[in-house]
C-alpha positions in Angstrom: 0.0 0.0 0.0 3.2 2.2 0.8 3.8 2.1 -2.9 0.8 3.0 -3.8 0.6 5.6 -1.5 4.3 7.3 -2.9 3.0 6.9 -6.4 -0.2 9.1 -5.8 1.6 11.6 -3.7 4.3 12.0 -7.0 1.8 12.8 -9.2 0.0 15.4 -6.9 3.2 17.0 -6.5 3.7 17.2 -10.1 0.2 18.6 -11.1 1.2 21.5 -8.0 4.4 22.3 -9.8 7.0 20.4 -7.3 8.4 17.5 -9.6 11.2 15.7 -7.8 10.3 17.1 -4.4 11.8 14.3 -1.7 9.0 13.0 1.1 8.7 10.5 3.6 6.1 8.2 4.4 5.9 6.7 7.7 3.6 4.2 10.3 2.4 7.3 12.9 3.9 7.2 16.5 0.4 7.2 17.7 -2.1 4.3 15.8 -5.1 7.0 16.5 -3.3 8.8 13.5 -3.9 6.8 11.0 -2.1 3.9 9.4 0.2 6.6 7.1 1.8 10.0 8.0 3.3 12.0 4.9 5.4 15.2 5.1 5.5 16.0 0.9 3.7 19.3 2.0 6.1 20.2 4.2 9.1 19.0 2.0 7.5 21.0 -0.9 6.2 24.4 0.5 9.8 26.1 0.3 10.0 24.8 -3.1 6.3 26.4 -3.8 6.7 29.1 -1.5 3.3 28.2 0.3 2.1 27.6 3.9 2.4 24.2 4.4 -0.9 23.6 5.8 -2.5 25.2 2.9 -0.5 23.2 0.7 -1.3 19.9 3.0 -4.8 20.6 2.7 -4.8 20.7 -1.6 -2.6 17.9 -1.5 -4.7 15.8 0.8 -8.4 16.6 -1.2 -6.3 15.1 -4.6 -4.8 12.0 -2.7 -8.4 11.7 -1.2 -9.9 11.1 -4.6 -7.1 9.3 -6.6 -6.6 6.8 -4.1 -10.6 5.6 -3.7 -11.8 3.2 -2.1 -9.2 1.6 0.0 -8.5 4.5 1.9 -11.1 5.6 4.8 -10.2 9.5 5.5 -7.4 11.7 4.5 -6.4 14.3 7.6 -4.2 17.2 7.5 -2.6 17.8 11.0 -0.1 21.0 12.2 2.2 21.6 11.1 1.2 20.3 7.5 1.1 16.4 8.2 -1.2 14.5 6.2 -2.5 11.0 7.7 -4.0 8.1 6.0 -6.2 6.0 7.7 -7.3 2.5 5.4 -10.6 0.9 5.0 -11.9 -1.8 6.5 -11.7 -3.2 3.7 -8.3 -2.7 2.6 -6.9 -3.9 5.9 -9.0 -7.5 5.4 -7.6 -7.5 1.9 -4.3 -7.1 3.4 -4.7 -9.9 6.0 -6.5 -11.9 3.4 -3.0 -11.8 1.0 -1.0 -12.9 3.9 -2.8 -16.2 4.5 -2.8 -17.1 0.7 0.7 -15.9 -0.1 2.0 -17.9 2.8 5.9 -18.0 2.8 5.6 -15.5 -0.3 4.4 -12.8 2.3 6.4 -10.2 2.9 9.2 -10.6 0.0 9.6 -8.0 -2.6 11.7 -7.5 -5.9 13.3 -4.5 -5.5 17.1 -6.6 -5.7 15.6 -8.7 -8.2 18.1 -10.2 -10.8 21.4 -9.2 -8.5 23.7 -11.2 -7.4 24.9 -10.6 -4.0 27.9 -11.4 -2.0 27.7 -11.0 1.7 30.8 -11.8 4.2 30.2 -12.1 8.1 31.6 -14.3 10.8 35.5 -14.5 9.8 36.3 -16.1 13.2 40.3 -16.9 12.7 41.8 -20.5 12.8 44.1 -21.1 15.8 41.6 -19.6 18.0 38.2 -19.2 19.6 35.1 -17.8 17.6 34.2 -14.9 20.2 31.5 -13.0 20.7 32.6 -10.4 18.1 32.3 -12.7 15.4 28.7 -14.5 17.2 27.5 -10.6 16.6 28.7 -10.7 12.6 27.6 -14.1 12.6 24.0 -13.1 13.3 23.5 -9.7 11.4 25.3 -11.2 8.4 22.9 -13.7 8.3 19.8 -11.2 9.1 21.0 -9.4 6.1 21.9 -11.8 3.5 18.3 -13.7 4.3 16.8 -9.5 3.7 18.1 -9.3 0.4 17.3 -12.8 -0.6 14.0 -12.0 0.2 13.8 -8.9 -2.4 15.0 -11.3 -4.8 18.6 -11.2 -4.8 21.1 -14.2 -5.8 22.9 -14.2 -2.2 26.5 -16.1 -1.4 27.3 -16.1 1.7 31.4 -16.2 2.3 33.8 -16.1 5.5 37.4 -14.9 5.2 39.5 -16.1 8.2 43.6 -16.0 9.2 45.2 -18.8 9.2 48.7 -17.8 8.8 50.1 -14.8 10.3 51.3 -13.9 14.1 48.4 -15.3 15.6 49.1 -18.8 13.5 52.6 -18.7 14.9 52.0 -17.9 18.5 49.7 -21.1 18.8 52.0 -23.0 17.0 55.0 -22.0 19.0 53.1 -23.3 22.0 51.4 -26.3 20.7 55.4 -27.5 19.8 56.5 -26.2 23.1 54.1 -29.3 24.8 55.2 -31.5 21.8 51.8 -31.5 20.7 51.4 -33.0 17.2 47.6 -33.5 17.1 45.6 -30.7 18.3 42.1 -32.2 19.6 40.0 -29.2 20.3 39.2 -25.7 19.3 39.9 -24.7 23.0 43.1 -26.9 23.0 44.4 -24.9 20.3 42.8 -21.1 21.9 44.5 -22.1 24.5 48.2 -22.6 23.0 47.4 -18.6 21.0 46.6 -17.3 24.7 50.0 -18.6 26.2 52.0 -17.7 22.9 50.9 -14.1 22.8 51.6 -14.1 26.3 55.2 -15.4 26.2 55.6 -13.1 22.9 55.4 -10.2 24.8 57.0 -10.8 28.0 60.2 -12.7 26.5 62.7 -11.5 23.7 63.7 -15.3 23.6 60.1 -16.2 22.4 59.5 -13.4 20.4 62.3 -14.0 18.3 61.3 -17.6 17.8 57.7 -16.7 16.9 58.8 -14.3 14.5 61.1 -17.5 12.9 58.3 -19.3 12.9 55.9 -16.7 11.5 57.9 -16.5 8.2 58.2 -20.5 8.5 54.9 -20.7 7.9 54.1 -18.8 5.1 57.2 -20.3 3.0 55.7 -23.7 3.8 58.7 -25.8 3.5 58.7 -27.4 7.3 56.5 -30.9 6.8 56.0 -31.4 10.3 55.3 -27.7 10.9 53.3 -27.8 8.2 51.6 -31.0 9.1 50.7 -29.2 12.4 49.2 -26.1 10.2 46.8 -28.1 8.4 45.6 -30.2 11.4 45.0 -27.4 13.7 43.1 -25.4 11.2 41.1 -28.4 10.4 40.1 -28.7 14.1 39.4 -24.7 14.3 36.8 -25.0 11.2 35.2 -28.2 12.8 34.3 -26.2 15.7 33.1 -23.0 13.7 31.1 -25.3 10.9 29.0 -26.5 13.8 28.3 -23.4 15.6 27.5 -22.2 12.1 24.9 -24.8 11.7 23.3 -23.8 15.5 23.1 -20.3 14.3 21.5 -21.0 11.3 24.3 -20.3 9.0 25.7 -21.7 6.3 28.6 -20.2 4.0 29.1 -20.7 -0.1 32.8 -19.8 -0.1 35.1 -20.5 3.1 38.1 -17.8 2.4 41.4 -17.9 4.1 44.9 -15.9 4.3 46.6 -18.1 2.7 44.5 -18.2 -0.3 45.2 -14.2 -0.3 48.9 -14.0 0.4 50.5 -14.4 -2.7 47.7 -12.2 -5.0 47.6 -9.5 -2.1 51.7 -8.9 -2.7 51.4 -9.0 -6.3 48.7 -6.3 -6.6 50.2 -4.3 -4.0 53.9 -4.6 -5.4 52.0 -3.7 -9.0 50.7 -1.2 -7.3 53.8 0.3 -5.9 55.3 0.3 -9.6 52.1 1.9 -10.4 52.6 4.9 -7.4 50.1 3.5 -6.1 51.8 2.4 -3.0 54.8 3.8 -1.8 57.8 2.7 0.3 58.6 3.9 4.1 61.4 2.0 5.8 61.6 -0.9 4.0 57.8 -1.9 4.0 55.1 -0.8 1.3 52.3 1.6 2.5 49.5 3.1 0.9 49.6 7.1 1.7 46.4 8.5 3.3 47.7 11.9 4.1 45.3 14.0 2.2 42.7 11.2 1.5 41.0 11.4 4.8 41.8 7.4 5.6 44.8 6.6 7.8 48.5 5.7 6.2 48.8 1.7 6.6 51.4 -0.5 5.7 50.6 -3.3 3.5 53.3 -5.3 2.9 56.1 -5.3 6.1 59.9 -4.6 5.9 60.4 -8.6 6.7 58.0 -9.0 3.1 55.2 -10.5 5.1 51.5 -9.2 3.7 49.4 -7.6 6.3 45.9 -8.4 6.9 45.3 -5.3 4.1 47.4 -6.6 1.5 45.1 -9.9 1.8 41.8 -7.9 1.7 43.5 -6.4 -1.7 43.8 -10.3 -2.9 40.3 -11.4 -1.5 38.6 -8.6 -3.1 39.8 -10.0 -6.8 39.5 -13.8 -5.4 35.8 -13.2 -4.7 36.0 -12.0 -8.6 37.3 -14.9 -9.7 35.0 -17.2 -8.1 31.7 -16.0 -8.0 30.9 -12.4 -10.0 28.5 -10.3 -8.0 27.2 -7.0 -8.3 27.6 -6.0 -5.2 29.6 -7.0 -1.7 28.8 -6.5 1.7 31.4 -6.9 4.2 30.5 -7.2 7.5 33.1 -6.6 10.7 33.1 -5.2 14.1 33.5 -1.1 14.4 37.2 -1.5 15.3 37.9 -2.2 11.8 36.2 1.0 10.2 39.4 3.1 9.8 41.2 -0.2 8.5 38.1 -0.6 5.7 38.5 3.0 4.6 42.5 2.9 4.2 41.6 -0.7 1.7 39.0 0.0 0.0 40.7 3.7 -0.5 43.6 1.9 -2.3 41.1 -0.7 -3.9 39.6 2.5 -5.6 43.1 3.2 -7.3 44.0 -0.5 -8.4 40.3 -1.6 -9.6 37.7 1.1 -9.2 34.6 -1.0 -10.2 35.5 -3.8 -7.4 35.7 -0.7 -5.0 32.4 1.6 -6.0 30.3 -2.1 -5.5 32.0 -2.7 -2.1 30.6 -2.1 1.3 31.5 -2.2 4.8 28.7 -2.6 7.7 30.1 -2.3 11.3 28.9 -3.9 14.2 29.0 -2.8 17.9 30.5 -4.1 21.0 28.6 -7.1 23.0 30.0 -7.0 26.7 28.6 -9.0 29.7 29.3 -8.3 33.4 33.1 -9.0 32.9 33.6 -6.4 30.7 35.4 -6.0 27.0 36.6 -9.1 25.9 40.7 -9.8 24.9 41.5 -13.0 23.3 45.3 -11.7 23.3 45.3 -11.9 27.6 43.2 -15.2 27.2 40.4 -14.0 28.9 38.0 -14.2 25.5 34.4 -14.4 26.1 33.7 -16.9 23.3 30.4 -17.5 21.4 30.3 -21.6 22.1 30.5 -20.2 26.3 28.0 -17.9 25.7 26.0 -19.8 24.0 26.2 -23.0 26.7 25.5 -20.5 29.0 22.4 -19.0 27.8 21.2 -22.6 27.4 21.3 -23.8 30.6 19.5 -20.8 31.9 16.5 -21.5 29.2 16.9 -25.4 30.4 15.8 -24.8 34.1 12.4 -23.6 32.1 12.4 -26.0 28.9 14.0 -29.5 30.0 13.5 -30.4 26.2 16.9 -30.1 24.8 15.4 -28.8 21.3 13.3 -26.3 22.8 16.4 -25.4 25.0 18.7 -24.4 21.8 15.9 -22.7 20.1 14.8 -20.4 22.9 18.3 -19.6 23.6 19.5 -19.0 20.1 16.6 -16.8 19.7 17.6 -14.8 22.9 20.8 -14.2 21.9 19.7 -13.2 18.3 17.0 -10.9 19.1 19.3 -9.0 21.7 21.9 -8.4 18.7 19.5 -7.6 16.0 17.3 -5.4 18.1 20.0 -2.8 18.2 21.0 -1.2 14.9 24.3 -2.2 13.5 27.2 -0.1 14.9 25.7 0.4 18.1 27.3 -1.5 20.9 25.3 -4.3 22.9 25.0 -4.8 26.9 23.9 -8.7 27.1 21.7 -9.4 30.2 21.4 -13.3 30.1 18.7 -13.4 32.2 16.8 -10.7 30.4 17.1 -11.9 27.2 15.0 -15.0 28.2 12.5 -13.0 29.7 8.8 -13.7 28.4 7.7 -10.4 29.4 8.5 -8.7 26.7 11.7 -6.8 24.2 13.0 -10.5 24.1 13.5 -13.4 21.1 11.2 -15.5 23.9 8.6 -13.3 23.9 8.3 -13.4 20.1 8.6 -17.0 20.0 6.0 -17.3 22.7 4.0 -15.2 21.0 3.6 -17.2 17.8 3.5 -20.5 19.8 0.5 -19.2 21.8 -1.2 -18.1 18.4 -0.7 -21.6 16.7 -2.4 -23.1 20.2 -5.8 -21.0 19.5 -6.1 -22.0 15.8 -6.1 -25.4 16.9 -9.0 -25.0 18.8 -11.0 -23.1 16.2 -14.2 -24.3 14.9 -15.4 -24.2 11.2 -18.8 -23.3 12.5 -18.1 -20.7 14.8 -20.4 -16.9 14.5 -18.6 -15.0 11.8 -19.6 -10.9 12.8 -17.0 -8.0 13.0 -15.4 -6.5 15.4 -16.7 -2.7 15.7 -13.4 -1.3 15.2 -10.4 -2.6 13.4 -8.0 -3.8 16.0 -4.5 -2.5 16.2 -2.8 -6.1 15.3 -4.8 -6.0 11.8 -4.0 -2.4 11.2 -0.1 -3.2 12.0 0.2 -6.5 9.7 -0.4 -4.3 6.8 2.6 -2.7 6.9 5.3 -6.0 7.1 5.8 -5.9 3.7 6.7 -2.4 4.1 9.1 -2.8 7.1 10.7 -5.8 5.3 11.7 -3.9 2.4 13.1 -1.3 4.4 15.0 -3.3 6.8 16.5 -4.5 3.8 17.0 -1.2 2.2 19.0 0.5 4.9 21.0 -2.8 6.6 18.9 -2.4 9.3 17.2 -5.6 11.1 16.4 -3.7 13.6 13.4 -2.2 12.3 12.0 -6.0 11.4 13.2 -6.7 15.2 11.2 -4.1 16.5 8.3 -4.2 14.3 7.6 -7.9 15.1 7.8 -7.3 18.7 5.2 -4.5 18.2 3.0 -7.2 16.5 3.7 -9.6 19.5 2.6 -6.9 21.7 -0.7 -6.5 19.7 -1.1 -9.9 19.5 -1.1 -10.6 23.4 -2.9 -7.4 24.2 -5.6 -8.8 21.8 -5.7 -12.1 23.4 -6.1 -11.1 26.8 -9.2 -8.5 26.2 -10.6 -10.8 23.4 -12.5 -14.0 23.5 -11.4 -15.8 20.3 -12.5 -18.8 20.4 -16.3 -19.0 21.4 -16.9 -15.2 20.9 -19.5 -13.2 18.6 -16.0 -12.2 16.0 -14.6 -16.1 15.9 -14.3 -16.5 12.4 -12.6 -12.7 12.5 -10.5 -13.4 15.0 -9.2 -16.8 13.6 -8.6 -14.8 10.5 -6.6 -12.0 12.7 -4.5 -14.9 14.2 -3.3 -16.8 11.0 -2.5 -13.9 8.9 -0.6 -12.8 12.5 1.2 -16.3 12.4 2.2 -16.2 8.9 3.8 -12.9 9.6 5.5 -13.5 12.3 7.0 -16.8 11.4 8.0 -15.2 8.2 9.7 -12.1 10.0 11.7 -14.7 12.5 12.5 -16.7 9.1 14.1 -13.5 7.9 16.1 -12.6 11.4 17.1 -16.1 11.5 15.2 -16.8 15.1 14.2 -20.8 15.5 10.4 -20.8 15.8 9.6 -23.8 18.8 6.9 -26.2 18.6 5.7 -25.1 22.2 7.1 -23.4 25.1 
């Protein structure tokens, strides 16, 4: 109906003389509004030089008649505001197409025909996925499922290190214990913590790491090679399955060493090209006057940085699967490092660059503070996870329901918050069935399916005497979907659903549903409700439970 809405309100502009004038349509703060508030009169009186009331009222007498019968009044409010409020009928039509389009509801074409590629996660082998990478994990997900759903060709990819300091510290200390075969993701976290421990404290260690760094990427050491491959192997075990918990699953797994030797060529090319420059015996790229940060990208020892290997991912992902566009999705801390790449990318291959983009995510703490894998204190996603699933267990002793309640807990309290925004996780409130909580969705929607199975085929079939607020808000999903998906926001899904779960309870505790005078309504209300909700948690990735 938004559409609908945007095309009528063009065209009045146009017939008042204000072509191209940019508007807003939005859901009112208050319901008693209307279903649409418009501010074209406002956006267009400078333009026209008219009051905007006056120019509110013309415009609302020529939406009034264009857009008929699905519209019920058309009011102009100070300071030149116009709201729509629909029809009855136009709001049964709407819950009417969500039953029959089913898992169809909601999805648009506005990425129709693109093909999308969308990294998240990028935990690195040699240690612990932490919570940094759970947060990717779960908006890179959110969003590649968003722009599949406005038709979009999506592969998903991960890009993680597997050679590099990091690699050699946990190595170091793996062969310090004589360990040959590394058993366990924590095993090998472990041996990183204690390496980057003994790297800074002892010159004697720090020299050896550094030996063994350069080791590593020349590749001709069998046994410390053998080592390499077994404990990345055991690091991707552990991130495939918590992949698999959250719901995720990647087309391309990228690594470092995939990178290393394209990222020195294109940056060396570069150099030849100015391009890059030299400072000290490494190759930097020059940000002074290109408002990103000076960085080196290949060190004095010859070693690539992690920039030089986002330079050779960048043409890998090329190579592999075409796209026309790339999202790249990191924690905030890596914003000035994104600027300084893809300010060079712009330089070496400026098409790559223009379709690339970097989302940031915020900060997830817990009591204990900012995590720091480097001290070995790293709050890690499988820990938090375990934890958040024993607290839903002392409530759900099935173990299904247990991972799905806590999975959407931890979700909903990431996605509710707009990306880039840091995140204070509550454990205990995030399971809360009270509300502002993936629980209280999922209840929501589990309590819904219970009344429908007690519905009867016979039961009275009047109306309501007003349209209740749960009908009035699933007409606008659609809307909120594409928008979500439009900005890289979640969020505004997250939030919308839990405004329809409000609705949804409020309407089932003043309501008799099954057995009233408005059954066959009512029943109506709820699937339509059902269908858009478990499409909406589909999109944010939340598990919907049997029961609760």
């Amino acid at each position: 109906m938004e559409a609908t809405i945007r095309v009528a309100v063009e065209k009045a502009l146009v017939a008042l003389g204000a072509e191209g004038v940019l508007f807003t349509i939005e859901r009112p703060v208050d319901a008693a509004h209307g279903d649409y508030a418009i501010n074209a009169a406002m956006a267009a009186a400078k333009t026209l030089g008219k009051n905007p009331r006056e120019l509110a009222e013309a415009l609302a007498a020529a939406l009034k008649e264009s857009l008929g019968d699905p519209v019920k009044s058309v009011a102009v409010a100070s300071p030149g505001f116009i709201n729509i409020t629909l029809s009855e009928s136009a709001v049964a039509f709407a819950l009417s197409e969500a039953v029959a389009k089913g898992d169809e509801w909601g999805k648009g074409t506005q990425e129709a025909g693109k093909r999308v590629m969308v990294e998240y996660s990028n935990p690195n082998a040699f240690k612990e996925m932490h919570i940094g990478h759970l947060i990717g994990s779960v908006v890179g997900e959110a969003l590649s499922r968003l722009i599949e759903g406005q038709g979009a060709v999506v592969a998903r990819d991960t890009f993680g290190g597997d050679v590099g300091p990091h690699v050699a510290k946990a190595l170091w200390a793996l062969r310090k214990h004589g360990v040959t075969e590394p058993v366990s993701a924590k095993q090998i976290g472990e041996a990183y913590a204690e390496g980057s421990r003994a790297y800074e404290s002892s010159s004697e260690a720090k020299a050896e790491i550094d030996v063994l760094n350069k080791a590593i990427y020349e590749g001709a050491d069998t046994a410390l090679m053998d080592l390499w491959h077994r404990g990345r192997e055991v690091s991707m075990e552990e991130f495939r399955r918590l992949w698999v918990q959250l719901g995720s699953k990647f087309d391309f797994e990228f690594f470092d060493s995939d990178t290393t030797e394209s990222g020195l060529r294109i940056v060396r090319d570069g150099l030849e090209k100015g391009i890059f420059e030299k400072s000290d015996g490494a190759i930097i790229y020059n940000g002074e006057g290109k408002g990103v940060h000076t960085m080196v990208f290949i060190t004095s020892h010859g070693t690539p940085t992690y920039e030089a290997k986002d330079m050779g991912l960048a043409f890998l992902r090329e190579e592999r699967w075409a796209s026309d566009r790339v999202i790249i999705i990191t924690g905030q801390e890596q914003v000035g490092r994104f600027k300084t790449v893809l300010a060079a990318l712009a330089e070496v291959a400026p098409s790559v660059a223009q379709k690339t983009r970097h989302i940031a995510t915020g900060f997830l703490t817990l009591t204990t503070g900012k995590m720091s894998s480097r001290e070995g204190s790293v709050i890690t996603a499988s820990g938090l996870i375990e934890e958040v699933m024993q607290k839903a267990s002392e409530k759900n002793p099935d173990p299904l329901i247990t991972e799905q309640v806590a999975i959407g807990a931890i979700k909903y309290m990431i996605l509710r918050q707009s990306p880039g925004t840091d995140i204070v996780f509550d454990p205990e409130k995030s399971l809360s069935l009270d509300g502002d909580s993936g629980p209280y969705l999922q209840y929501a929607i589990v309590r819904a399916k219970s009344v429908l199975a007690k519905a009867s085929p016979e039961a009275a079939t009047n109306t309501p005497e007003n349209i209740p607020l749960l009908a009035r808000l699933l007409v606008h999903f659609p809307e909120v979907v594409a928008r979500a998906e439009a900005t890289n926001a979640p969020n505004l899904l997250t939030t919308y659903l839990t405004e329809l779960a409000s609705a949804w309870n409020s309407l089932y505790a003043h309501e008799r549903i099954i057995g009233g005078e408005c059954e066959q309504y009512y029943v109506r209300l709820a699937e339509a409700f059902v269908q858009t909700m478990s499409n909406g948690l589909m999109l944010l990735g939340i598990p919907i439970p049997e029961k609760m």
